[in-house]
PLY file of the C-alpha trace (Angstrom):
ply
format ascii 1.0
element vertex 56
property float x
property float y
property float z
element edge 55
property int vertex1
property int vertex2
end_header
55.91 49.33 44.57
54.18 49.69 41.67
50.98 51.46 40.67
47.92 49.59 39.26
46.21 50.16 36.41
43.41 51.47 38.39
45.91 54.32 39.97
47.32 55.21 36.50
44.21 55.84 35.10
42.57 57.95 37.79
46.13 60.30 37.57
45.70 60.35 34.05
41.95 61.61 34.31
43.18 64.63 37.21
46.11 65.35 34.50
43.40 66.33 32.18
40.83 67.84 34.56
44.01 70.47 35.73
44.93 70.62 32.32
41.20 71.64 31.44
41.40 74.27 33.91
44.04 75.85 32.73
42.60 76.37 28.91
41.83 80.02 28.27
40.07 81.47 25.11
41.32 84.11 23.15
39.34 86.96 24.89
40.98 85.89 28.27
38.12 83.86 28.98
37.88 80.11 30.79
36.93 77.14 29.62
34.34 75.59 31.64
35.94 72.36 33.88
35.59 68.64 32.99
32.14 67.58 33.69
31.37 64.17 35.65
30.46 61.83 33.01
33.83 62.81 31.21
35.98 62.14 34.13
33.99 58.73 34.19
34.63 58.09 30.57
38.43 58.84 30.32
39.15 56.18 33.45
37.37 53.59 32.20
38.94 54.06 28.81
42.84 54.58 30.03
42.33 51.65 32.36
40.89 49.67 29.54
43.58 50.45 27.23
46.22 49.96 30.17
45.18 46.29 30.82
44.99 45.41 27.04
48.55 46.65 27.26
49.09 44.10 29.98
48.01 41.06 28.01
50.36 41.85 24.96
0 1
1 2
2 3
3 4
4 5
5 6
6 7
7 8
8 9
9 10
10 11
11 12
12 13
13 14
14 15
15 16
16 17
17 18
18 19
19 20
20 21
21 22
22 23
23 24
24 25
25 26
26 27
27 28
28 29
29 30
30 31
31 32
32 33
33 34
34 35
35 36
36 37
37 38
38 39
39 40
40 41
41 42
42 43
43 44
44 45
45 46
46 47
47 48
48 49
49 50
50 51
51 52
52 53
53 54
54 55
């Protein structure tokens, strides 16, 4: 079966949150993780995109 929209856009969203994590600086340093509203924002926006794809 399948995946939804819906599902594709909340694995896209943890892609980039582990992704995030695993930035590093120069100095060795971490980046600080993907806040809330981000996670929020790239879902609705890949989903959005993903069912404009649909209607083409």
């Amino acid at each position: 079966m399948s995946k939804t929209n819906k599902e594709l856009a909340v694995e896209v969203a943890i892609a980039c949150i582990e992704s995030s994590s695993n930035l590093k600086y120069g100095n060795g340093a971490s980046k600080d993780l993907v806040n809330l509203q981000t996670v929020v924002t790239i879902i609705k926006g890949v989903h959005q995109t993903l069912e404009n794809l649909d209607k083409d």
